[in-house]
N, C-alpha and C positions, 0 to 999 in steps of 0.2 A: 504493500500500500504506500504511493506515493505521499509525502510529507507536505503541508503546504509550508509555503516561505515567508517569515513576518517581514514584511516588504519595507516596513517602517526604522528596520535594526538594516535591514538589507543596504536601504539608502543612505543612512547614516554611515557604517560600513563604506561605503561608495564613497561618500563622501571625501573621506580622506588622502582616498586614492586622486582623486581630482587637485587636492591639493601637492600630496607628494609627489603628482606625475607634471608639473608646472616645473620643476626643478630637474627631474630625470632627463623629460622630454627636453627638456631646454640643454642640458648637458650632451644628451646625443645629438641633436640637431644644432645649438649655436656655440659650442663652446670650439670645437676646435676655429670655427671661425672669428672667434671672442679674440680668441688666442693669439691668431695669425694676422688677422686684419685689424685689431685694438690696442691688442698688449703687445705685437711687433714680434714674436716667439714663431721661428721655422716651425715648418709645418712636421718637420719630422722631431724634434727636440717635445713639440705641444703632444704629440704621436708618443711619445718615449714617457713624457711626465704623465698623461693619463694611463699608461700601461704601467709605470715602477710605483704609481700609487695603490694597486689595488692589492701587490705586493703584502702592505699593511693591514690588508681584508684576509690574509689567510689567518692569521689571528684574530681579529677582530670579529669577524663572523661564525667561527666555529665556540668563541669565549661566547656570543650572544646567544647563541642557540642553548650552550647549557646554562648559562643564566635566567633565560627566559624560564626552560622546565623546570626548574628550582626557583622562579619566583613566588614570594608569599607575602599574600598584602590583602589592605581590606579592600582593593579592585581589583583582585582577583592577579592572575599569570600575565595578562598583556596591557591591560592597560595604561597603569601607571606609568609607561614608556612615551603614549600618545601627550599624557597633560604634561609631562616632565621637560621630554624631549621637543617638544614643535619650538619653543622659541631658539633655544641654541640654531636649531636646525635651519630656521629661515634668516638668521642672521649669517653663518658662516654663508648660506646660498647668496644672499646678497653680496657679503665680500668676493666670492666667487668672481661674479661678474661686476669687479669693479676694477679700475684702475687706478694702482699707488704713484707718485711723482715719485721714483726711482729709476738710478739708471738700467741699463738692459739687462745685467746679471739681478741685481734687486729684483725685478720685476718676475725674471725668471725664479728666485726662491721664494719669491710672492706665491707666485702660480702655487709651485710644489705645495707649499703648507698650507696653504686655501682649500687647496683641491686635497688632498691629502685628510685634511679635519673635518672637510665635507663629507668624504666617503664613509668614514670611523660615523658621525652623527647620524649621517642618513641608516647605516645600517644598525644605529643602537634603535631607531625610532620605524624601523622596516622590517627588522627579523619579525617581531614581536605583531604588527600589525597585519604581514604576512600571516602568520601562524594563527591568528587570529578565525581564521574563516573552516579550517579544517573540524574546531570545536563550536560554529555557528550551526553545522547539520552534519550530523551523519548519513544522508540520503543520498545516492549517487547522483541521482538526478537532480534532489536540491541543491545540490554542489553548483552545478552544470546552472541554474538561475543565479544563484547571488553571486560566482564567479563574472557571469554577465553583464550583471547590474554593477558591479565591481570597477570592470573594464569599461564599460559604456562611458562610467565618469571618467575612471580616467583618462581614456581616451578623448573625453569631452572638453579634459585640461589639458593635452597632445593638441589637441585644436588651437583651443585659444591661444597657444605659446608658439604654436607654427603660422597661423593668419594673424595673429593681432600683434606679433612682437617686433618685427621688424617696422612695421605703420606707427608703433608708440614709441618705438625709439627713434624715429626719423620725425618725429614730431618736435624732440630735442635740437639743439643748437648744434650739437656732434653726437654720434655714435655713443662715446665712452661716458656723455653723461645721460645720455637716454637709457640705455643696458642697465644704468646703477640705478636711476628711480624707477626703470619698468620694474627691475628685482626687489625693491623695498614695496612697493603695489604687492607681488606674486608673493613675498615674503608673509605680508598680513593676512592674506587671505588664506597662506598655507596652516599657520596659527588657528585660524576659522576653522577651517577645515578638519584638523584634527583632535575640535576642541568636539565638536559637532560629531564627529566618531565614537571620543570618549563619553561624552554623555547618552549616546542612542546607541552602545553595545554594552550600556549596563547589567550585570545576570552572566555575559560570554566570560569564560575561565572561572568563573567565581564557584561555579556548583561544583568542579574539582578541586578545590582548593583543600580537601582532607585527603585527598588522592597525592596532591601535591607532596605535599606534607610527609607522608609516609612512602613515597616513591622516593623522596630525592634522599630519605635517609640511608635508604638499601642499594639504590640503583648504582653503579659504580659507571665511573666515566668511561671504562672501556665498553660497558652494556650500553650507554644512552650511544654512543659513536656506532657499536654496532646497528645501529637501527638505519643506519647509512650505507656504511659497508657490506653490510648483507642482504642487500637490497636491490635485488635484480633490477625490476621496475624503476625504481629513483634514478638508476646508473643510467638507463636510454632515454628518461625524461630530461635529464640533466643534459645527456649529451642532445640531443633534440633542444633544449631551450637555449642551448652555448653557441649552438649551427644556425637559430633560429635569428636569436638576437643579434648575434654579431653581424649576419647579413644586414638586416633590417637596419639595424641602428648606420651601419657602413654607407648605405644606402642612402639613407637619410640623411647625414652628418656631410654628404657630399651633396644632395639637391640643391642650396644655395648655391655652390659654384655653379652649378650646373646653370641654372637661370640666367646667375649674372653672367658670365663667360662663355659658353657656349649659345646660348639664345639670345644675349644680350639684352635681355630684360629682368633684371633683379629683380624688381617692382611685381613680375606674374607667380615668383616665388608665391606669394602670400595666398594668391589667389587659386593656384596650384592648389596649395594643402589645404586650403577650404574646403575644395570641390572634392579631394583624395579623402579628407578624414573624412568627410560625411556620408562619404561611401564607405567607408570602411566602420565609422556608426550603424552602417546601415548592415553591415556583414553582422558586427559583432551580435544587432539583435536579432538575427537569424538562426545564431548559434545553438543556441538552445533548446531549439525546435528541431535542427537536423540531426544534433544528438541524440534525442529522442526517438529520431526514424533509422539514426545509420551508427551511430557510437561516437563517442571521441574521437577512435584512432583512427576511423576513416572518415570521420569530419576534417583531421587534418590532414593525412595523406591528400584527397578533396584539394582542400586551401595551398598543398603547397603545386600543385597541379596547373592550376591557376597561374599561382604567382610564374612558373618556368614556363607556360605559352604568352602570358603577356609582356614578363620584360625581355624576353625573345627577341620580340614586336617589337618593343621601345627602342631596343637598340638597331634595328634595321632600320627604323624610321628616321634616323639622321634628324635630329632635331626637328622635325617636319612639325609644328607646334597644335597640329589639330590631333595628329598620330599621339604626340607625348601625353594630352589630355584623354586621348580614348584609353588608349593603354595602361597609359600611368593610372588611370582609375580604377581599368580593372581588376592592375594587380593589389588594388587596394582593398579589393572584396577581398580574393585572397587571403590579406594579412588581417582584415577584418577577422573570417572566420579562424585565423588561427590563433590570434591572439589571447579567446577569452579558454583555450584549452590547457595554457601555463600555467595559469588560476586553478583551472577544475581536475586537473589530472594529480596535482601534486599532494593535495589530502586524500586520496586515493592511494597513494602510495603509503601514507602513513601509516591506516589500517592494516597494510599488507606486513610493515615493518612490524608494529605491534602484533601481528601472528606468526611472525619469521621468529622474534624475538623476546615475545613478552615486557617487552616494554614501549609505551607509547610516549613518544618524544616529537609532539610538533614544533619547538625550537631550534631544533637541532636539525630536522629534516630541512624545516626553512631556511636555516643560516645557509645551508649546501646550496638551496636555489636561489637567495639572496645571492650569494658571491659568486654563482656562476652569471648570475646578468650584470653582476658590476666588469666582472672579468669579461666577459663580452662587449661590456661596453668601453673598456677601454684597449680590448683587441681591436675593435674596429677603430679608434682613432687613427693607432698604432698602426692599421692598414691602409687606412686614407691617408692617414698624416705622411705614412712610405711611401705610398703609389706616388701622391702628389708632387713629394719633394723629389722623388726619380724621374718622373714625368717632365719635371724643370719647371714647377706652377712658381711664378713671382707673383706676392699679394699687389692690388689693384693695378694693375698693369696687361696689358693685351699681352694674352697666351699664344703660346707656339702651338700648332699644328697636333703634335706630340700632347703637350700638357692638355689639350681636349680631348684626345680622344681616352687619354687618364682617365678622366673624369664621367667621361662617359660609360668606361667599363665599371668602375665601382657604384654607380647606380644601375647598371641594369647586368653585366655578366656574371659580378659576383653574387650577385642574391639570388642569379639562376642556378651556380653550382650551388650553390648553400641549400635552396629547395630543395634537389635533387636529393643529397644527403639524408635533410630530413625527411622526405620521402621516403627512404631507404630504415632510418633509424624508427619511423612510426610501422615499418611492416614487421618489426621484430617487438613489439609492444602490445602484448595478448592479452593483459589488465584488462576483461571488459566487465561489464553491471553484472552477470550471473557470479561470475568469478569474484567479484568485490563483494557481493550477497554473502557470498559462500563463508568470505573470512570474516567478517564484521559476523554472522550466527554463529560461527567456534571460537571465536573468541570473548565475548556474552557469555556462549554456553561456559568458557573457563571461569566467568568469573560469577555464573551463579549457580554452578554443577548442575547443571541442565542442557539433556545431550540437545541438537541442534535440528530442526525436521529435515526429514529425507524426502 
């Protein structure tokens, strides 16, 4: 019997997500151009610093995951993270994207420990709100809805921060002081947002909180880690969201040049990802529904299907600007529908962990998928930021020959091999609803010695 879903915890929930993805999205899409075009930093040096920062996340993310299962508080395992952590968190985002009157080395150790105490914040205030939804339902299916309503938002903050950010900062006198007050705007609203979370998932983590309590005194750090490591499922989810992300974000993190420098129109950037996320809104609420008729794994095998015949297209079309918009759109259903399955598929795996291992660890599971999308997302800097600087890209200056057709490959050929993969990695991902059924009834039955129906 399907569950319904309290839509009211659901949106609040969401909520947050619109706020944290204001700062993500903007990081994969404007930072290395922040970087290269504001703060004066090679495109391959900005490349190297968002890749040797997440370095810091291999500790930082696996210490958050067992923190989180071991937290004890009168909010319960996650949320005290949300009221705690949002202001640090939209303050270091605002330094982010600001510029110090330093000279060019300064500015470069600027970068590093901005970015750097960014990543550390974002993931003390992300393990925790990830992990958050896996104890919102236990239903496969409910999953599969508040994952969507999850995404929707924040995909709906992906929007605003891809159409409205470069029209608010060109509303400024320059660049480097628009970037700093559009980020002090994004900052307050991120506050909102996860304030708006904490108060409308009151009750989530709190009912285990005696569970807490006498799990974290028994469970020994090599048992909560194995619920990772012996976790068949988590391993191809993980590698499916590392193949996933890093396309996508690579992709993206390069469409500004692409506008400005090869179509010569900066300016259609905005209008671009208008038209791109709202079709890609328009996938993610589809999501939900095709699961229900075909599954996850072939909802996304599906989505990435997609994405390898349209940006195919995109790149044959030679800039041809009526092609880039047909195309470019539709690989945006695409990434629509695949986006809201990183969400729904990863508390799915937890249950499986807690019957591989007897112990249930949503902190720890999270931390692993947290740091593989930060790791992602500074792989793909690290790859644009390389193409680029091989390619021979000089910031605001007319490109060579060479440096465009750079730039043309990492939006559209590398997201096609990245599909492929994942295409590849979701045919090996057999996790489906009967199978999930099966371990969520033996593990219950474990724990109220009652065998499970046949």
């Amino acid at each position: 019997m399907k569950k319904r879903v309290n839509l009211k915890q659901a949106f609040s929930y969401g909520a947050g997500n619109f706020g944290l993805n204001l700062f993500f999205s903007s990081v994969s899409t404007y930072l290395l151009y922040f970087y290269t075009d504001n703060l004066g930093i090679t495109a391959a040096a900005a490349g190297t610093l968002m890749f040797a920062a997440q370095l810091v996340n291999l500790i930082v993310n696996p210490a958050m995951g067992v923190l989180v299962d071991r937290t004890k508080s009168r909010w319960g395992k996650f949320r005290p993270y949300f009221l705690f952590g949002s202001l640090p968190l939209a303050l270091i985002g605002i330094l982010v994207f600001t510029v110090p009157d330093l000279d060019a080395s300064g500015k470069l150790a600027y970068a590093y420990v901005t970015y750097i105490l960014f990543n550390m914040i974002y993931s003390i205030v992300n393990v925790p709100y990830s992990s958050v939804l896996a104890d919102m339902s236990h239903d496969y299916q409910a999953r599969s809805q508040i994952s969507s309503i999850k995404v929707f938002l924040g995909q709906f903050g992906g929007l605003v921060v891809s159409s409205a950010t470069l029209p608010l900062v060109h509303m400024f006198s320059t660049e480097t002081t628009g970037f700093r007050l559009v980020y002090i705007g994004y900052g307050v609203i991120l506050i909102m947002t996860l304030l708006i979370t904490f108060y409308g998932t009151q009750g989530v983590g709190q009912t285990q909180l005696d569970t807490v309590k006498t799990q974290a005194s028994r469970v020994t750090l090599r048992k909560q880690f194995n619920t990772v490591f012996l976790n068949k499922y988590l391993f191809l989810l993980l590698a499916f969201i590392f193949v996933f992300q890093l396309c996508l974000i690579t992709k993206n993190s390069a469409m500004l040049y692409f506008f400005k420098y090869n179509m010569g129109e900066a300016n259609m950037f905005a209008v671009y990802s208008l038209v791109g996320f709202t079709i890609q809104l328009a996938g993610i609420v589809v999501n939900p529904f095709l699961v229900n008729k075909i599954g996850k794994r072939n909802v996304g095998i599906f989505s990435q299907l997609i994405i390898i015949c349209s940006l195919l297209g995109f790149y044959l079309a030679e800039s041809n600007i009526t092609m880039v918009f047909l195309l470019g759109g539709l690989s945006y259903i695409g990434f629509g529908l695949a986006i809201p399955l990183l969400w729904a598929m990863v508390p799915d795996t937890i249950e499986y962990g807690e019957w591989r291992t007897g112990v249930r660890a949503e902190g720890t599971i999270y931390s692993a998928f947290i740091f593989v999308q930060l790791f992602a997302q500074a792989m793909a800097a690290k790859v644009s930021g390389g193409i680029l600087s091989a390619v021979g890209y000089v910031p605001n200056a007319e490109q060579t020959a060479g440096a465009l057709h750079g730039i043309e490959v990492i939006v559209s050929v590398i997201p096609v091999i990245g599909a492929i993969l994942c295409a590849v990695i979701l045919a090996m991902y057999t996790l489906n609803e009967s199978t999930f059924q099966r371990y969520v009834s033996e593990i219950n039955a474990r724990k109220t010695g009652v065998a499970p129906p046949h």
